[in-house]
N, C-alpha and C positions, 0 to 999 in steps of 0.2 A: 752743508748741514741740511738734513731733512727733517718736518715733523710733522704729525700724525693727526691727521684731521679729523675734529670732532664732528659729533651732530647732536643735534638735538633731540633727547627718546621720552619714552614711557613708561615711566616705572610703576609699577604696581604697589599700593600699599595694603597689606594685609592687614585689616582693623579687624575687631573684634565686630564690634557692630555693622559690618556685612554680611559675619560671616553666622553669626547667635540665630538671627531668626530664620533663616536658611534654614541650620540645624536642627531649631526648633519645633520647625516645620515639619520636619523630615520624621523627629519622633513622634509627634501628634498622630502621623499619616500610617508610621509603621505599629504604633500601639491601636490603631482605629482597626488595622490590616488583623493583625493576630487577634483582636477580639473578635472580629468577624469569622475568622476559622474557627477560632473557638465555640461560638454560638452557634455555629450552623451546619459544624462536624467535617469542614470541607478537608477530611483525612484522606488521604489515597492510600488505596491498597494494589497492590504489583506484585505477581506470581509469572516466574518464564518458567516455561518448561524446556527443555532440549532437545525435540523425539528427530534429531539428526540419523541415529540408530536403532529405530524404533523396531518392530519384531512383531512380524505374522509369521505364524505357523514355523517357529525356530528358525526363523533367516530373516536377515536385515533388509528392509525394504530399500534401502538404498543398493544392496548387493542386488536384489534381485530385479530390481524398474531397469539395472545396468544391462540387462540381458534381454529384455521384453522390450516388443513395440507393437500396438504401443504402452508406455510404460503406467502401468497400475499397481499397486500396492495400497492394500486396509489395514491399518494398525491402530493399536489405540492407549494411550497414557491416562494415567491417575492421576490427580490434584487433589490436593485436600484445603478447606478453604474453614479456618477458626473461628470465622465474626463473620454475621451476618452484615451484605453489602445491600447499601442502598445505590437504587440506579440513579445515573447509567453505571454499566459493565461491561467494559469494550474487550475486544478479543482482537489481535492484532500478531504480526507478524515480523520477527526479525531475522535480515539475515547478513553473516558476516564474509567479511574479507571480498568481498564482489562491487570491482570499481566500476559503478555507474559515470564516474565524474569523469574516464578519458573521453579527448574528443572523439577517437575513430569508432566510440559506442555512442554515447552520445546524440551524433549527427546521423545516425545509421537510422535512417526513417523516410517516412512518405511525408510530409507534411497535408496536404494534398489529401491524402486518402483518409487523414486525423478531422477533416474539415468537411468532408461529408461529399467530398468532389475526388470522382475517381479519371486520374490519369491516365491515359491512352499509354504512356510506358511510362515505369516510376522511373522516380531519379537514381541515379548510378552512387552514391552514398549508402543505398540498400547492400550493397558487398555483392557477394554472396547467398544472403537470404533475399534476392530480388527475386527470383522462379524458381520452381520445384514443378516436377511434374509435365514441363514444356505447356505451364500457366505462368501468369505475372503471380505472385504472394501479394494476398491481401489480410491485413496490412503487412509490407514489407520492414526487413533492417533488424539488426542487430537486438534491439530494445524490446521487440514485438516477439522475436524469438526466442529472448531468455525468458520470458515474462512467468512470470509466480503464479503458479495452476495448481497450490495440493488445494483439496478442502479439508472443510472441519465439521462435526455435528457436537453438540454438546449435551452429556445427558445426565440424571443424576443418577447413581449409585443407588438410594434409601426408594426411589418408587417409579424408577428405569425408565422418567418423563425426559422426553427431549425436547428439550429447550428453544426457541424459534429465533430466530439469529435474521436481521436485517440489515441493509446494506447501510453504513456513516453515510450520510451526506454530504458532499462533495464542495466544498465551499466554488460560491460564485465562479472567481476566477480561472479556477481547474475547470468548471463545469463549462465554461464558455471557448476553451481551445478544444473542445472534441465535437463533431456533430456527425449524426449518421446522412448518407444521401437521399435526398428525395426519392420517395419512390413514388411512382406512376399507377394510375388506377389499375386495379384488376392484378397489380404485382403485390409482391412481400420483398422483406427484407432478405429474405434466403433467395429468391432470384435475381434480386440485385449482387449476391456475393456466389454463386453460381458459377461463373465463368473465372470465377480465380483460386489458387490454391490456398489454407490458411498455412503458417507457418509450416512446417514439417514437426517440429516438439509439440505442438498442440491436439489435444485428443478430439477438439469438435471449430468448426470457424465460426468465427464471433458473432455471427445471427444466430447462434444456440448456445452462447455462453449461459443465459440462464432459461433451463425448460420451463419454471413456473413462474417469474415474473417478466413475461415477454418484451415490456416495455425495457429492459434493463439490457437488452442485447443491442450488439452493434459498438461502434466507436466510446459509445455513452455509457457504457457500462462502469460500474464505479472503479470494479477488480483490473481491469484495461486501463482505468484513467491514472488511477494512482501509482500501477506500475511506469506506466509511459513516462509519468516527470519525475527523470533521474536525482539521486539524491547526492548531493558535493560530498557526502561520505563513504570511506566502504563499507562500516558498518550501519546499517538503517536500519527503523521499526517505520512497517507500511500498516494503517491501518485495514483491519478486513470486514469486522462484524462488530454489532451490538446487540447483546441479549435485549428480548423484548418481552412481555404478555406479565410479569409478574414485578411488583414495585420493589421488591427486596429480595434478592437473591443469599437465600438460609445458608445457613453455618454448613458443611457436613463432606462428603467424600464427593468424588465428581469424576465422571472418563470425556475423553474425549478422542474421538474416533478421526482420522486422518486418512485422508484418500491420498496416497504418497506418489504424486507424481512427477516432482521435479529431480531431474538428473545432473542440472547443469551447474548447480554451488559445491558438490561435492572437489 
């Protein structure tokens, strides 16, 4: 005969009174939450547009950046906007079915070259995008090559003012994996990137990603940082800009003009 050996457990009893002011809690906290949006109007408003297809001069800028190098195209989409917004007003960027999250993209980088310290020969992870040109690629790999280069201007329709668009701030921890390298007196940042090639899909190398806020070029640039940390999704919204100079962005029609350079989500 065999039999079954007990032990000694844990049972849980579910009372009422552990469970009342818990709950209690929880509506005090969620009623305190909705009056707070209620009183202080924190409504979000959300408009995408799609300009995947968008159209200069009766042909699709994707058709036609296909055939160009390097690739340019200027188009430009409508929005209409019902309710006057109060800032902020982010302008931001989605794009779908493009898997950041394998690793053989992923790992495809310089670490190294992110960190403001340029390698004598990058690491073999770069693929393919390690040299163009019989130069190393700076920065090299897979991540640096796809990377999101259209831009945007934003203007209004009613008095054909363009709007002044500034870079989101990069929270801390993003902003602390990217540094540009030291440069030495008497140099610039464009002679330090001088002897190496940028990407080959890139229209300028990253000491001229931006011509009028100088400071914003190099590893540090926010458009570079936020593409480099890949997203666990295929589908992601990266952010790019915040409208600035005005507290309330009016009700009424709106363009927005696109420099169409990217070839590689198609």
């Amino acid at each position: 005969n065999y039999s079954q050996q007990t032990y000694s457990g844990i049972v849980l009893e579910f009372r009422p009174q552990y469970f009342l002011p818990i709950s209690t809690m929880w509506l005090i906290l969620n009623i305190v939450l909705l009056t707070c949006i209620e009183k202080y109007n924190f409504h979000l408003f959300k408009q995408t547009v799609d300009y995947t297809d968008c159209v200069e001069l009766n042909v699709k800028c994707s058709d036609k950046i296909a055939k160009e190098r390097p690739p340019n195209c200027i188009c430009s989409v409508k929005i209409g906007i019902k309710n006057d917004l109060n800032q902020p007003v982010y302008i931001s960027y989605q794009v779908k079915g493009f898997h950041q999250n394998m690793k053989s993209y992923y790992i495809s980088f310089e670490p190294l070259q992110l960190n403001g310290i340029i390698p004598e020969i990058p690491r073999e992870q770069c693929g393919e995008w390690r040299k163009s040109n019989k130069k190393w690629v700076m920065p090299c790999g897979a991540l640096a090559h796809s990377l999101f280069n259209d831009t945007f201007n934003f203007f209004s329709d009613e008095d054909k003012n363009k709007y002044k668009l500034a870079y989101i701030p990069l929270i801390k921890s993003d902003r602390s994996k990217f540094k540009n390298p030291d440069i030495p007196e008497g140099k610039t940042l464009d002679d330090i990137y001088q002897p190496f090639s940028p990407p080959v899909s890139w229209r300028r190398p990253l000491s001229k990603f931006d011509m009028v806020n100088k400071e914003y070029n190099g590893a540090q640039n926010p458009d570079f940082v936020n593409w480099m940390i890949p997203s666990p999704l295929a589908t992601f919204v990266k952010p790019y800009r915040i409208i600035t100079g005005q507290s309330i962005l009016s009700s009424g029609n709106y363009t927005i003009t696109i420099e169409y350079s990217l070839i590689l989500f198609k």
